[in-house]
C-alpha positions as CSV (number, residue, x, y, z in Angstrom):
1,X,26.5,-47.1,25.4
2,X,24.7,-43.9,24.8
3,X,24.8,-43.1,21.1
4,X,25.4,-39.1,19.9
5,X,24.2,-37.8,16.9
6,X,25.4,-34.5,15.2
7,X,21.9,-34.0,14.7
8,X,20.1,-32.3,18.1
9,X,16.3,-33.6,16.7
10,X,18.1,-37.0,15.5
11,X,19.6,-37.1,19.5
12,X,16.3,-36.0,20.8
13,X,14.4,-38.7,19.6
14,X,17.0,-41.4,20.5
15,X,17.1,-39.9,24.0
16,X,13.2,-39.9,23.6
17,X,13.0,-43.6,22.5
18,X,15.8,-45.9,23.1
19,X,17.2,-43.4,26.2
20,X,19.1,-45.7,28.7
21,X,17.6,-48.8,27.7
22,X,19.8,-52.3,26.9
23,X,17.5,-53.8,25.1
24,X,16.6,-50.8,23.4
25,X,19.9,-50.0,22.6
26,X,20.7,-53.5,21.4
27,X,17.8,-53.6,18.8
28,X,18.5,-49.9,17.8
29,X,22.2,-50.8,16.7
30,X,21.0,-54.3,15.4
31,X,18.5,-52.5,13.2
32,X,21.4,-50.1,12.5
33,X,22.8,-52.8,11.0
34,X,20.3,-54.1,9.2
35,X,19.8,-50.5,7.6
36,X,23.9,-50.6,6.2
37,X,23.7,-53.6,4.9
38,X,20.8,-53.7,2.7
39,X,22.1,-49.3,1.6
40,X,25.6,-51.3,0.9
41,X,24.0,-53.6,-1.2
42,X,21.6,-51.3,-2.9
43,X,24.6,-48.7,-3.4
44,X,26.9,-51.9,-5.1
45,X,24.3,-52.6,-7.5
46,X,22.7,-49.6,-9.0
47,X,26.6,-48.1,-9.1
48,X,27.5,-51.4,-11.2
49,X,24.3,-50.6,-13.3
50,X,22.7,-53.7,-12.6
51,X,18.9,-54.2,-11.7
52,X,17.8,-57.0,-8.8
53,X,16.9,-59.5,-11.9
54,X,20.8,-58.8,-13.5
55,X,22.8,-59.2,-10.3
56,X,21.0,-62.2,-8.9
57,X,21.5,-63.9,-12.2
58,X,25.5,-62.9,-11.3
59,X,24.8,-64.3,-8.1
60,X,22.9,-67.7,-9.0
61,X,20.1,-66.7,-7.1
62,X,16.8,-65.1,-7.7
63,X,15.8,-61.2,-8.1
64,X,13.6,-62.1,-5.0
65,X,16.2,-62.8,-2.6
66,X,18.1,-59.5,-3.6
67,X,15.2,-57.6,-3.1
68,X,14.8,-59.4,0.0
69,X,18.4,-58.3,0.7
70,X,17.9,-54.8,-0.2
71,X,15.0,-54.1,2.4
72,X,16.4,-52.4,5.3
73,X,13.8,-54.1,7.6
74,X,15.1,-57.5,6.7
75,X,17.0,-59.2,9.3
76,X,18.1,-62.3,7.1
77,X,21.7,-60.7,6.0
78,X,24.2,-63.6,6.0
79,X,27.9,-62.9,5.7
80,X,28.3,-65.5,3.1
81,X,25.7,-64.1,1.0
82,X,27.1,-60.6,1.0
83,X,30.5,-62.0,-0.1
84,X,28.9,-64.0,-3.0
85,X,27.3,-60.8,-4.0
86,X,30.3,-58.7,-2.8
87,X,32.6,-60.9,-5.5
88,X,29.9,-61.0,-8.6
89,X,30.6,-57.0,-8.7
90,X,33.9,-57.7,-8.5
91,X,34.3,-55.9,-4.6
92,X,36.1,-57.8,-1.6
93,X,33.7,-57.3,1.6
94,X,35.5,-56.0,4.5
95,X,34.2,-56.2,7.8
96,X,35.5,-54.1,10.8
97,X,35.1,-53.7,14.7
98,X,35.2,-50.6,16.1
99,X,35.3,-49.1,20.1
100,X,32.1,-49.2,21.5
101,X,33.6,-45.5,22.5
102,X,36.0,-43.4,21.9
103,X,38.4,-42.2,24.4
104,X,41.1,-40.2,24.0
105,X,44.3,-41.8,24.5
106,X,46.3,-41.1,27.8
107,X,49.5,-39.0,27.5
108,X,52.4,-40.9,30.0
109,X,54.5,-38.6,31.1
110,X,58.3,-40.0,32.5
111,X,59.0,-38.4,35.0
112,X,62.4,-36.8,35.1
């Protein structure tokens, strides 16, 4: 799957780096990843108004592990965790697959 980027520099640099690459491409979307869950996270907390310290407490576990959370280079996420803090801001976690591409959808003619 080759990525595309609105961004021509952004698409440059992917082309540049990850290219055609599996493994590349693999650890480019798992790091993706990595990087949304730990914005989500951050985004949930400082728009409830809570620091790390506050929303661990919520949690039952310590400012450390939310910090830990909250680190985009942190490869740790677990789904249960992110429910648990997902519920103590009162949010429900959704998770989704999408198409590894999009493709427009075939017309069917009937023929007459």
């Amino acid at each position: 799957m080759t990525r595309r980027f609105q961004s021509r520099a952004l698409q440059r640099v992917y082309d540049e780096v990850v290219g055609q690459d599996a493994q590349r491409q693999e650890a480019f979307e798992q790091e993706l990843v990595n990087v949304e869950a730990a914005q989500l996270l951050y985004d949930m907390r400082t728009k409830a108004g809570l620091s790390q310290r506050e929303l661990a407490t919520r949690v039952g576990t310590t400012a450390s592990v939310i910090c830990r959370m909250e680190d985009a280079e942190y490869q740790g996420h677990s789904l249960g965790m992110l429910r648990r803090i997902a519920a103590a801001l009162e949010r429900r976690l959704e998770l989704r697959a999408v198409p590894l591409r999009s493709r427009r959808p075939v017309r069917k003619t009937r023929g007459r």
